[in-house]
C-alpha positions in Angstrom: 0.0 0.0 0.0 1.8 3.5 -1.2 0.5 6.8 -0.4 0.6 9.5 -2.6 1.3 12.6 -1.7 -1.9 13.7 -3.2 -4.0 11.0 -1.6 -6.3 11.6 0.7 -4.6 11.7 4.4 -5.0 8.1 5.4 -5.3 9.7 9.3 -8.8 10.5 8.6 -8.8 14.3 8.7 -9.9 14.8 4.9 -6.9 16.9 3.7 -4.7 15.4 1.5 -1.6 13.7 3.0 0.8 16.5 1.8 -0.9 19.0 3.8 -1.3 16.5 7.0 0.9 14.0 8.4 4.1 14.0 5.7 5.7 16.1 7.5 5.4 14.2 10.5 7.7 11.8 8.9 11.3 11.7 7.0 9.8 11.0 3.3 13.5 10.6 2.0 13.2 7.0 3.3 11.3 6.0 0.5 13.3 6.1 -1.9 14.9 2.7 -2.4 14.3 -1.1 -1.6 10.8 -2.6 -1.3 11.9 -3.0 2.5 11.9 0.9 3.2 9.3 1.5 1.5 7.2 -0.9 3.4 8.9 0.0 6.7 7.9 4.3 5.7 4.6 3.2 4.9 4.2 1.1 8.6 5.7 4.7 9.8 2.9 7.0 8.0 0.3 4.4 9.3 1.6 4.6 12.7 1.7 8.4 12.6 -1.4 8.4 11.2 -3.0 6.2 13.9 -1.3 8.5 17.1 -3.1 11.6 15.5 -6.3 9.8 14.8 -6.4 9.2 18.4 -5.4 12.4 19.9 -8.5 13.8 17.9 -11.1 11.6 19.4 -9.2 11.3 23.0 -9.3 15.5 22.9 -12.4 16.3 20.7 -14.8 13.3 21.2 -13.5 12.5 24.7 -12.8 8.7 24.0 -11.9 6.8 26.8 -8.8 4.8 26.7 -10.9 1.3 26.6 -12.0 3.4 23.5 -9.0 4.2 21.7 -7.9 0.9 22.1 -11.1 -0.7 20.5 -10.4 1.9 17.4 -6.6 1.0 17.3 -7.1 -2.8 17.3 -9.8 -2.3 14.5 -7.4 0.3 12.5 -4.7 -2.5 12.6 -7.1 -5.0 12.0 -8.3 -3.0 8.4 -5.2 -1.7 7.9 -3.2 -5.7 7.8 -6.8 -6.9 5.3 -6.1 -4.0 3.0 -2.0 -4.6 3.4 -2.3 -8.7 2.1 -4.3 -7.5 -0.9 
C-alpha cells in the first residue's frame, strides 16, 4: 500500500496527505528497496493512527478502553487491506 502525496490523508482528517501527516515523517526513506518502502509506509500508518487518536481522546473525549477498540480495528483494516 503506497500513499501519494496527493492522496487523501489516510489519518482521517480529509486533507490530502501533503498538507497533513508528511511532514510528521522523514519521506526521503522512500526512496529505495521494497523494504523501506514498506517500513515508511508502517511509519505514516503509525503516525497516522497516534493523531487519529489524539483527535477523538481531545475532541470526542474517548476513553482509553475506546481508543484501544479503534486502534485494534485500525490495525485490523489496515493488515486486510495490506495482504491485498
Amino acid at each position: 500500500m503506497e500513499i501519494g502525496r496527493n492522496d487523501l490523508c489516510p489519518c482521517g482528517s480529509g486533507k490530502k496527505f501533503k498538507n497533513c501527516c508528511i511532514d510528521k515523517i522523514d519521506t526521503k526513506k522512500v526512496k529505495g528497496s521494497e523494504q523501506r518502502l514498506n517500513k515508511q509506509t508502517e511509519a505514516i500508518m503509525a503516525t497516522c493512527l497516534v493523531s487519529s487518536m489524539e483527535v477523538l481522546k481531545d475532541k470526542f473525549e474517548f476513553t482509553q478502553e475506546q481508543l484501544g477498540k479503534f486502534a485494534d480495528e485500525y490495525i485490523f483494516t489496515l493488515q486486510k487491506k495490506l495482504k491485498k
